[in-house]
BANU-644659 format. One record per residue (C-alpha): residue in three letters; residue number from 1; x, z negated, y negated. Coordinates in Angstrom, 2 decimals. Layout:
{"ALA",NUM,{X,Z,Y}}
...
***
This chain:
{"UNK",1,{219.11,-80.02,7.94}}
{"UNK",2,{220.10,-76.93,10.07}}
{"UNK",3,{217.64,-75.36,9.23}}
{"UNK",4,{217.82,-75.41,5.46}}
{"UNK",5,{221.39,-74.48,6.31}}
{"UNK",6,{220.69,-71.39,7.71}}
{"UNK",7,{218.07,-70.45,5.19}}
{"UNK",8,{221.01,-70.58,2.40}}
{"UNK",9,{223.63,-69.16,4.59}}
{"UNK",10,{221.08,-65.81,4.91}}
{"UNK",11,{221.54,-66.36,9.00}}
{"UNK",12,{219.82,-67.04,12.19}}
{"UNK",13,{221.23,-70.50,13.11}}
{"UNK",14,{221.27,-70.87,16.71}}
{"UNK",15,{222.21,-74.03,16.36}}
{"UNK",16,{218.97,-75.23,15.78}}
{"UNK",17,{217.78,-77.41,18.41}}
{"UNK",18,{220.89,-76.81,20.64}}
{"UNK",19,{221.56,-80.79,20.40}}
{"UNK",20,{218.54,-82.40,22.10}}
{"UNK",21,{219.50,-82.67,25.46}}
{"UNK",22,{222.51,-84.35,24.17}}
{"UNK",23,{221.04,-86.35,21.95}}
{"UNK",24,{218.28,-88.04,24.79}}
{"UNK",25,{221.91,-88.21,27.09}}
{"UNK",26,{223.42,-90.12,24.46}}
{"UNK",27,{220.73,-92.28,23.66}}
{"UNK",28,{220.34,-92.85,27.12}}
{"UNK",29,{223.48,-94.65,27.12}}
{"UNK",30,{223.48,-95.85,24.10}}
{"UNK",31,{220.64,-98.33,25.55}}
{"UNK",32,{222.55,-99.37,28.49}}
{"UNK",33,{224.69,-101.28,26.19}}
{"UNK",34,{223.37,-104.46,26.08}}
{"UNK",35,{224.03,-105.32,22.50}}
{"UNK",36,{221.79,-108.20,21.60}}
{"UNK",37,{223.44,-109.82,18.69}}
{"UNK",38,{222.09,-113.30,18.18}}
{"UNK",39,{223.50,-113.72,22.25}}
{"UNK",40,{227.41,-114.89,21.85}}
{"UNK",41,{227.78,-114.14,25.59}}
{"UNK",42,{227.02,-110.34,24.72}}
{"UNK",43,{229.28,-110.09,21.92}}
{"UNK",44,{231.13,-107.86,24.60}}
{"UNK",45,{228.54,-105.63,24.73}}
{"UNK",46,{228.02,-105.63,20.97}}
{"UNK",47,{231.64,-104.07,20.77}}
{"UNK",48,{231.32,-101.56,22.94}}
{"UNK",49,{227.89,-100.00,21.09}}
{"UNK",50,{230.55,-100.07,17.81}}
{"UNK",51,{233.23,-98.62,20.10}}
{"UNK",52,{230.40,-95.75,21.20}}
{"UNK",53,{229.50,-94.80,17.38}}
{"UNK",54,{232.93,-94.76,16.48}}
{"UNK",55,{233.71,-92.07,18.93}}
{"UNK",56,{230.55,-89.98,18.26}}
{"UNK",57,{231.31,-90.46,14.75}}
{"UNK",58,{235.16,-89.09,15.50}}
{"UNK",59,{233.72,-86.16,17.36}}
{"UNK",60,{232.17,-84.62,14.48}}
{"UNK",61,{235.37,-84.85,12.61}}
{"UNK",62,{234.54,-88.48,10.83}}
{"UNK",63,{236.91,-90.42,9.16}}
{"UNK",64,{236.22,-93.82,11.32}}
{"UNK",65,{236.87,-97.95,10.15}}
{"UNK",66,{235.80,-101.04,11.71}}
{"UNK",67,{235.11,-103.43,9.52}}
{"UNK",68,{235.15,-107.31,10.50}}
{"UNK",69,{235.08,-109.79,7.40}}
{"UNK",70,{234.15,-112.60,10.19}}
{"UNK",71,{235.91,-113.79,13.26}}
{"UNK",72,{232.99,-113.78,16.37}}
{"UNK",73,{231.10,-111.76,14.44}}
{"UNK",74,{229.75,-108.04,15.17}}
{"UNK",75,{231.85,-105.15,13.03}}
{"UNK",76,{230.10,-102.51,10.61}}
{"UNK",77,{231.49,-99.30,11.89}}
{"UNK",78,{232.07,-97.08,8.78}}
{"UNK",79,{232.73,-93.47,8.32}}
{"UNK",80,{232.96,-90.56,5.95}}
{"UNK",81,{233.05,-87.08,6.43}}
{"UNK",82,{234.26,-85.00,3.90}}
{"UNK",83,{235.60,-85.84,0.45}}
{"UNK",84,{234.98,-82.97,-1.97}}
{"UNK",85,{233.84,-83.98,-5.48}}
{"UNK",86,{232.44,-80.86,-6.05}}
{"UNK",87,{229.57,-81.30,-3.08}}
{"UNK",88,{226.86,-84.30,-3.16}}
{"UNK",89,{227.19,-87.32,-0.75}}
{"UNK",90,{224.52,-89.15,1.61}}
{"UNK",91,{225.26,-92.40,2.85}}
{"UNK",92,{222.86,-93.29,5.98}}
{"UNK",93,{222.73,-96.64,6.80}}
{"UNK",94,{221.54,-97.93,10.39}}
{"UNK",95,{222.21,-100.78,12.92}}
{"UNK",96,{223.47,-100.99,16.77}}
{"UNK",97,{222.32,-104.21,17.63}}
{"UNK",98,{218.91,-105.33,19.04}}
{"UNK",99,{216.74,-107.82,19.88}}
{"UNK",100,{216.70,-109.47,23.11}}
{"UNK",101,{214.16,-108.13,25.60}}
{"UNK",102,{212.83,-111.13,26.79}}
{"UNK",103,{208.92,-110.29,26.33}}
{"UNK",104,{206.88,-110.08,29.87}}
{"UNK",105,{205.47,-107.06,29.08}}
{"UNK",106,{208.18,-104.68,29.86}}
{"UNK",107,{207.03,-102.66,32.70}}
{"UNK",108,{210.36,-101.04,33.30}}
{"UNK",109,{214.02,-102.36,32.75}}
{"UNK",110,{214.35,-102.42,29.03}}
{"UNK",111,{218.31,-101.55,29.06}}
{"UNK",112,{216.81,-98.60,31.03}}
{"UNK",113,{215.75,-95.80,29.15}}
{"UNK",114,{212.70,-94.59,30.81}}
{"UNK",115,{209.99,-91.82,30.04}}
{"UNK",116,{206.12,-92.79,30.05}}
{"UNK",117,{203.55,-90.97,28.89}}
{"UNK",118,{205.69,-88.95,26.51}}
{"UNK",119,{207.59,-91.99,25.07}}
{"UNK",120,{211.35,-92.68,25.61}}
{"UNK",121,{211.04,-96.46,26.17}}
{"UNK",122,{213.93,-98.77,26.02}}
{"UNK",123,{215.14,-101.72,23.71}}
{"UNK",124,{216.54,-100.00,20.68}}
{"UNK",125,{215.04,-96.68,21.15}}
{"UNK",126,{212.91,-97.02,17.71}}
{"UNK",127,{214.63,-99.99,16.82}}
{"UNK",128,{217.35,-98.75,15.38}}
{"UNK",129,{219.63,-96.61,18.18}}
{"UNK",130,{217.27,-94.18,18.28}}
{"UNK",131,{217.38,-93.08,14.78}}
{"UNK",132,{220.90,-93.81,14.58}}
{"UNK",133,{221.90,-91.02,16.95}}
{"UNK",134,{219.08,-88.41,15.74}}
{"UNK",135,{221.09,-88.94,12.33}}
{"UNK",136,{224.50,-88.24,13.65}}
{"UNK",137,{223.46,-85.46,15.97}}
{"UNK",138,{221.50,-83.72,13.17}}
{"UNK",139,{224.39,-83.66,10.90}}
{"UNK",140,{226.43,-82.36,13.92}}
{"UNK",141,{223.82,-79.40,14.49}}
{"UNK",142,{223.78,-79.06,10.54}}
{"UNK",143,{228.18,-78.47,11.24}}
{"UNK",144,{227.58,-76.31,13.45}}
{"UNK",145,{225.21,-74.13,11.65}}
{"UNK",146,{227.10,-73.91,8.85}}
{"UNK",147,{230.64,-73.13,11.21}}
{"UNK",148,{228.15,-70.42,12.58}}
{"UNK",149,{227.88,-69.01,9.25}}
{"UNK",150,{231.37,-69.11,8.85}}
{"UNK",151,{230.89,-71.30,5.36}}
{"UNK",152,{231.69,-75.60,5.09}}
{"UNK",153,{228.97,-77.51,4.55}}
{"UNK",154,{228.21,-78.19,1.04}}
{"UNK",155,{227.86,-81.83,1.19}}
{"UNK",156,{229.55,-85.11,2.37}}
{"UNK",157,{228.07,-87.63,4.40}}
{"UNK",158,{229.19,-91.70,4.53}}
{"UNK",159,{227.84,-93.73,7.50}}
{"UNK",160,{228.07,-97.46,7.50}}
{"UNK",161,{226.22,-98.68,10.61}}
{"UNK",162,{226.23,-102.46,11.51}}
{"UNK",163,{225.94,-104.83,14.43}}
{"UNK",164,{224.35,-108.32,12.72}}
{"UNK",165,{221.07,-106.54,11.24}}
{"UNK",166,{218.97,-108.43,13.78}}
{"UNK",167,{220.72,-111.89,13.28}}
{"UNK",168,{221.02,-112.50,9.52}}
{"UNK",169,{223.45,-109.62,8.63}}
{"UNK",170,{226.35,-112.41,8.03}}
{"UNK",171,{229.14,-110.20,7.30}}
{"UNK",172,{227.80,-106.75,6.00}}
{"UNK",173,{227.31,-107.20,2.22}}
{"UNK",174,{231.32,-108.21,2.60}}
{"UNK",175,{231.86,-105.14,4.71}}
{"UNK",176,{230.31,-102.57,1.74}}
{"UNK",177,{231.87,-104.49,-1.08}}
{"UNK",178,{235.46,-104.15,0.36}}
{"UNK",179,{235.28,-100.57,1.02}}
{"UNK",180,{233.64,-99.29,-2.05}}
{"UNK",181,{235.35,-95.99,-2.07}}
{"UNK",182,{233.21,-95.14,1.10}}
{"UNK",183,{229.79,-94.97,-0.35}}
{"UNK",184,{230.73,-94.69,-4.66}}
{"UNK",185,{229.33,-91.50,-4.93}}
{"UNK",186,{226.45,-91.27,-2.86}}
{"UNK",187,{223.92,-90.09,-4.51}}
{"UNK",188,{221.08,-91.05,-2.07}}
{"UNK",189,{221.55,-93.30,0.95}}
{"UNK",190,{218.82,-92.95,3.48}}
{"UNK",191,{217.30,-95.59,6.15}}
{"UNK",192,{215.38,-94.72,9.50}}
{"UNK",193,{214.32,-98.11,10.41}}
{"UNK",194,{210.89,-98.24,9.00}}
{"UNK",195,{207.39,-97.55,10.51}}
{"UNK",196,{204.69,-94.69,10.17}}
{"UNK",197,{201.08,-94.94,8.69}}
{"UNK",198,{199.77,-94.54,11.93}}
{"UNK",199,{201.21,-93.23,15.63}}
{"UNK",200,{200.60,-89.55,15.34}}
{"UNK",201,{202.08,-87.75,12.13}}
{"UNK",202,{205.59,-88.18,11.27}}
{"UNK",203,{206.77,-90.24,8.20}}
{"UNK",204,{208.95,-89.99,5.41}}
{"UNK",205,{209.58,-93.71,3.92}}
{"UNK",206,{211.08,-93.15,-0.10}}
{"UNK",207,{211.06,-96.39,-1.38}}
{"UNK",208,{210.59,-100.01,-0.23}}
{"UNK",209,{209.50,-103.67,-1.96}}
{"UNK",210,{212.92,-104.92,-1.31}}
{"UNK",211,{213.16,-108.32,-0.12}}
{"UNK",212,{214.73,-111.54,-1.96}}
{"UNK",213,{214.79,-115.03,-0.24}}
{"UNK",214,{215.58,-118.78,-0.94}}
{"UNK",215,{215.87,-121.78,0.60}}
{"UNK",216,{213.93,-125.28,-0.69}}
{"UNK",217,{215.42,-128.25,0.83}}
{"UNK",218,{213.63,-132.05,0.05}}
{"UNK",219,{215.44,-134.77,1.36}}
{"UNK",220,{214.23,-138.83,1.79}}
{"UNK",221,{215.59,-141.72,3.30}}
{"UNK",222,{219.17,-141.79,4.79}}
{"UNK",223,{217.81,-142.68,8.17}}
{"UNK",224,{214.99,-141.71,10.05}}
{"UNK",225,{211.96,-144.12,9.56}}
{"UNK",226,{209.38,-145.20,12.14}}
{"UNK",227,{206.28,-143.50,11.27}}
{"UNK",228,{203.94,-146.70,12.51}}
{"UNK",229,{206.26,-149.29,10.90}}
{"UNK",230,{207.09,-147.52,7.62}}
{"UNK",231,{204.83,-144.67,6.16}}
{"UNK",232,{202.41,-145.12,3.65}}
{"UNK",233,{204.69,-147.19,1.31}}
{"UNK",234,{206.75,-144.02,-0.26}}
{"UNK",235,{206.72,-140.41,-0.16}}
{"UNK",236,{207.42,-138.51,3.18}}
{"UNK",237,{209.75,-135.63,2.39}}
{"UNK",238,{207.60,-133.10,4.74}}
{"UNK",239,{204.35,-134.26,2.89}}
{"UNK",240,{205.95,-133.34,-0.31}}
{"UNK",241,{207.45,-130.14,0.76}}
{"UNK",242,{203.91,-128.96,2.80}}
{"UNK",243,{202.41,-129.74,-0.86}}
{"UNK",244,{204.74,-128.06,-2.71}}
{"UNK",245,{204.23,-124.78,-0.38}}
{"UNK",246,{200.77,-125.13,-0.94}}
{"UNK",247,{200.83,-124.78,-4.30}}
{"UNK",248,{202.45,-121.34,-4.33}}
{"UNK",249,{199.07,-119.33,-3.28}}
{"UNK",250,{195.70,-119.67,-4.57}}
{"UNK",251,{192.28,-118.51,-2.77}}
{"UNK",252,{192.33,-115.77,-0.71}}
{"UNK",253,{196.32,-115.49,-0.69}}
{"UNK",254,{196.81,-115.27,-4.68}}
{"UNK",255,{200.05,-115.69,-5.33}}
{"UNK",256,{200.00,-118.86,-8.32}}
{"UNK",257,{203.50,-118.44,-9.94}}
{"UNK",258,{203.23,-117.49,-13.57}}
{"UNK",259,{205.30,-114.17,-13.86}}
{"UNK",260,{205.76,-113.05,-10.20}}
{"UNK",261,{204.06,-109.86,-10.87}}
{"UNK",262,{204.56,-108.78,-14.43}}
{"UNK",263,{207.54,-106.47,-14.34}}
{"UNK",264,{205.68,-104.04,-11.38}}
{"UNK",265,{205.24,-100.31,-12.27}}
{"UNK",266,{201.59,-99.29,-11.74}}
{"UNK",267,{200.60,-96.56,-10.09}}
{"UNK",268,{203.56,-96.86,-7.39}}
{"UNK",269,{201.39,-95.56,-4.53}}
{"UNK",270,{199.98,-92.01,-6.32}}
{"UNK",271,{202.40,-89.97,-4.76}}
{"UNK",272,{201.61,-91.17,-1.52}}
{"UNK",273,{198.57,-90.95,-1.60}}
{"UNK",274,{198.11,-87.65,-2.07}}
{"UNK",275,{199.01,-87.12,1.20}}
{"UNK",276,{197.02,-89.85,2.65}}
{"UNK",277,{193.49,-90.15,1.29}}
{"UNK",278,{191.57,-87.59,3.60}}
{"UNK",279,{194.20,-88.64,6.19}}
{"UNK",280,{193.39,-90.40,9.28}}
{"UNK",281,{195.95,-92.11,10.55}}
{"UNK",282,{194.87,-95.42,9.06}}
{"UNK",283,{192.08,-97.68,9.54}}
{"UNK",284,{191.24,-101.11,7.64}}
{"UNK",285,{189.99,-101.84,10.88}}
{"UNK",286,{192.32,-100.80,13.60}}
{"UNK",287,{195.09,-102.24,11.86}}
{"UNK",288,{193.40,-106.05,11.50}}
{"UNK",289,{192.79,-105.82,15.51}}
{"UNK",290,{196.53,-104.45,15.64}}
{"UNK",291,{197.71,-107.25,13.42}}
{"UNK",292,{195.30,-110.11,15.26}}
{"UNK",293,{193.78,-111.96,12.48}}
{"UNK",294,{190.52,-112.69,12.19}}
{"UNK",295,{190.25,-111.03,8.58}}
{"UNK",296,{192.21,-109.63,5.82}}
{"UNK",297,{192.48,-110.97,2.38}}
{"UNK",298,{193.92,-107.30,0.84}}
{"UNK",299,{190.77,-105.76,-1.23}}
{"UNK",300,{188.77,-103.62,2.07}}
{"UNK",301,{189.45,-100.51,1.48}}
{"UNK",302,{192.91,-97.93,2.50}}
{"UNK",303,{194.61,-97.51,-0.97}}
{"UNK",304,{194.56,-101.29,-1.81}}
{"UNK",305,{195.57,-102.28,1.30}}
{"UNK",306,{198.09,-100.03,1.88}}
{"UNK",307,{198.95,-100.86,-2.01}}
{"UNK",308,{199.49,-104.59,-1.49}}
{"UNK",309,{201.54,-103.94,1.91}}
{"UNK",310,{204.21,-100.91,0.10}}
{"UNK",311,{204.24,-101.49,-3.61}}
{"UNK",312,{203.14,-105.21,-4.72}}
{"UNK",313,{205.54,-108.46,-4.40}}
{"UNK",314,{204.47,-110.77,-1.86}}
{"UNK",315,{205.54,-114.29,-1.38}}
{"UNK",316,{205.91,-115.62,2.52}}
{"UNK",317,{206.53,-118.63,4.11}}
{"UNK",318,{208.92,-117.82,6.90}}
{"UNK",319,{210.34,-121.34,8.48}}
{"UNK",320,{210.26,-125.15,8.05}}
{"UNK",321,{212.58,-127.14,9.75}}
{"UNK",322,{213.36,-131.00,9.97}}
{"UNK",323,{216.34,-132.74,10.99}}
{"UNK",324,{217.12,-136.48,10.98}}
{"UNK",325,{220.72,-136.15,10.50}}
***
């Protein structure tokens, strides 16, 4: 961004850069703040990362909301900064909660940003604090660049940041529709909370399947039944559901319902591809070991693979549950 700011401003921007230290500072604690979302005894914690965006977003000059459609739920911090029609407007859209870091490989404190082997690692350094504040600290290095030049900078940016992503997002669709007049004329709203090819080269993600989900529920008798007393003498709701599932895919993961694939563009992956077919940052292989399944039922090869996991629908199974009540 500062860059390409100093290029049009005809300057040396020595800007450029200037923000790093800051920026692994910040992020440093940033992670310290605890804010694991699906834990209601860390809801604490969850407002203070909003609280620490808000003021990093008032530094640069932001136009700051909090936005809390939900009662015990985390808020989406919004901002904007600037409001001239005449210039173009990005909205970037990120998250401040995490996961919780309960996995027993963590070889160092994960609320403790620590540097191994080159990596910053931490819970929410990649996931999504990380690229949260490399966002907001690029577009203050791209201010400052242009202040340098003496000129405003020819665009306006809208932030809208939330703290549910990693617990079902209950409140943020509410958040966006509410305050409209944030984000109505963005013209491109970007994401950093997607993955590379591979671990070395750096990626650019454009576009994304999108994601749509449902809920089946099959109910059966009004109490619960005693499997050794009663079955065999009228259909078991979880037989019929596991049946029902079954029929949605075919052989080798076909996807059997009439029409689920008719309205997709071809040729979705060309442009990518360009830059990836004498690439190696992917292997067939590497990434079935990575994965852990014994075999893959995607076509052997890296442009239909990598085709059926960017550009064509897929249909998963993602929970069953029972209850008796």
């Amino acid at each position: 961004m500062a860059a390409a700011a100093a290029a049009a401003a005809g300057v040396q921007c020595l800007a450029c850069g200037s923000q790093d230290q800051q920026l692994v500072r910040a992020l440093r604690e940033f992670v310290a703040i605890r804010s694991v979302s699906a834990n209601k005894a860390l809801h604490d914690e969850c407002l203070r990362g909003a609280k620490y965006l808000s003021r990093l977003l008032e530094a640069l000059g932001a136009e700051v909301k909090l936005a809390q459609p939900y009662e015990g739920k985390n808020p989406v911090v919004l901002g904007r900064l600037g409001h001239n029609p005449a210039y173009p407007t990005v909205a970037f859209y990120g998250h401040y909660d995490v996961q919780p870091a309960e996995e027993p490989d963590w070889k160092t404190n994960p609320f403790e940003m620590t540097a191994v082997d080159g990596y910053l690692c931490g819970r929410g350094t990649s996931d999504n604090k990380g690229p949260v504040l490399a966002f907001i600290y690029a577009v203050k290095e791209m201010l400052d660049c242009w202040r340098m030049a003496g000129l405003a900078a020819p665009l306006n940016v809208a932030f809208m940041l939330e703290g549910e992503e990693e617990n079902g997002s209950l409140g943020f669709q509410e958040s966006v529709a509410a305050n409209l007049s944030w984000f109505a004329d963005a013209v491109l709203v970007v994401i950093s909370n997607t993955v590379w090819v591979g671990e070395n080269r750096p990626c650019l993600t454009y576009g994304m399947r999108g994601m749509v989900t449902a809920s089946l529920v099959v109910s059966g008798p009004e109490r619960d039944l005693h499997s050794g007393n009663d079955s065999g003498v009228f259909s078991e709701p979880m037989a019929d559901l596991v049946q029902l599932l079954g029929s949605l895919h075919g052989p080798g993961g076909k996807i059997s319902v009439p029409g689920f694939s008719n309205d997709v563009r071809p040729q979705l992956m060309d442009l990518a591809w360009q830059g990836l077919q004498h690439s190696e940052e992917f292997s067939v292989q590497s990434y079935r070991q990575a994965i852990g399944v014994p075999e893959l039922t995607a076509p052997p090869n890296t442009y239909d693979l990598l085709n059926k996991r960017w550009c064509s629908p897929s249909l998963s199974i993602v929970d069953i549950r029972t209850t008796t009540s």
